[in-house]
C-alpha positions in Angstrom: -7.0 -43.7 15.5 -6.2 -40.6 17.7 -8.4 -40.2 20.5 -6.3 -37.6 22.0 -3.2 -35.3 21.4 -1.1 -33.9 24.4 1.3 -31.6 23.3 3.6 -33.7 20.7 2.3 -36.9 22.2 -0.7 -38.8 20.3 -3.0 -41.6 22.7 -4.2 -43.8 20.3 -7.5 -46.8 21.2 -6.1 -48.6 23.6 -3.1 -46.8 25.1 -2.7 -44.8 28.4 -3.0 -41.4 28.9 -1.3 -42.0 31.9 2.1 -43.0 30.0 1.9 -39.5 28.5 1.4 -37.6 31.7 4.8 -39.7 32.7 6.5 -38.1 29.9 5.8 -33.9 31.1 6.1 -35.1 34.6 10.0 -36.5 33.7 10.4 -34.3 32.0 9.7 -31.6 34.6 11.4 -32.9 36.9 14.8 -33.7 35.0 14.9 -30.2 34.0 14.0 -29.1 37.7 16.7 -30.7 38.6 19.1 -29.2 36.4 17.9 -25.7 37.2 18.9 -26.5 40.8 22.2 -28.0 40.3 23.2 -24.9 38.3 22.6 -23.0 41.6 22.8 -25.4 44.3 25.1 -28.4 43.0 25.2 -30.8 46.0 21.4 -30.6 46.5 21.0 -30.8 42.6 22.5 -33.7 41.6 21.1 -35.5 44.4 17.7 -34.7 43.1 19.0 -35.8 40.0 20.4 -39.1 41.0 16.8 -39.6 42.9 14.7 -39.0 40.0 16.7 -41.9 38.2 14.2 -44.0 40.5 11.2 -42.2 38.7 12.8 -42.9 35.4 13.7 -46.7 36.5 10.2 -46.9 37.7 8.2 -45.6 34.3 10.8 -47.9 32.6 10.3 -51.1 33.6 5.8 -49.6 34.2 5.8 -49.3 29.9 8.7 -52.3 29.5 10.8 -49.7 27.5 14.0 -51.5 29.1 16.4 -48.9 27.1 15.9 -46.1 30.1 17.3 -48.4 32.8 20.8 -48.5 30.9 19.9 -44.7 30.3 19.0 -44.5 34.0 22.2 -46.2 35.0 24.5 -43.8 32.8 22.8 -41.1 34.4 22.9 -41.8 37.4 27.0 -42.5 37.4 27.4 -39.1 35.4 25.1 -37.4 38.0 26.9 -38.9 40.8 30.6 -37.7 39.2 29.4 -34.4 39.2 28.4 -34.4 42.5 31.9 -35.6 43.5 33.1 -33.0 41.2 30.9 -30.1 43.3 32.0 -31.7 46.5 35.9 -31.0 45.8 35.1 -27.6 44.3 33.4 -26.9 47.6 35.7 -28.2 49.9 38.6 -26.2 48.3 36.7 -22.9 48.6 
C-alpha cells in the first residue's frame, strides 16, 4: 500500500521516508557538483570526490552495496578529471 508519493518515489507501510529524502538530497548535490566543476574545475571535482562519502554512507545506511563499487568508479573518474584540470591549469 502507498502511504505516500514524493515526486517518482512511492513509501510503502513500513519503509522510510527518510531513504527518499536521501535520494533529492544526492541527487542535489551530485548535480551541484557538476554545475561547479563546469565553472570552477579544481573546487568541483573535489566536491565531487567528497560527496562519494555521502553516497558510500546512504549505501551501506539501505545495504544497496552496488553504489559503493559505483562510488568507487566515481570517485577515480572524478579524481582523473581533477588531474586532468590541474595540467590544464598549470599550462595556462
Amino acid at each position: 500500500m502507498v502511504l505516500a508519493t514524493l515526486g517518482w518515489q512511492y513509501v510503502r507501510a513500513g519503509e522510510s521516508l527518510v531513504s527518499a529524502v536521501w535520494s533529492y538530497v544526492l541527487a542535489g548535490v551530485g548535480i551541484s557538483g557538476l554545475l561547479i566543476a563546469a565553472r570552477h574545475p579544481k573546487i568541483g571535482w573535489w566536491f565531487n570526490i567528497s560527496a562519494q562519502a555521502l553516497w558510500a554512507t546512504y549505501a551501506i545506511v539501505t545495504r544497496q552495496w552496488g553504489f559503493l563499487a559505483s562510488t568507487a568508479g566515481y570517485t577515480v573518474a572524478y579524481a582523473r578529471l581533477l588531474v586532468v584540470a590541474n595540467k590544464k591549469r598549470d599550462r595556462a
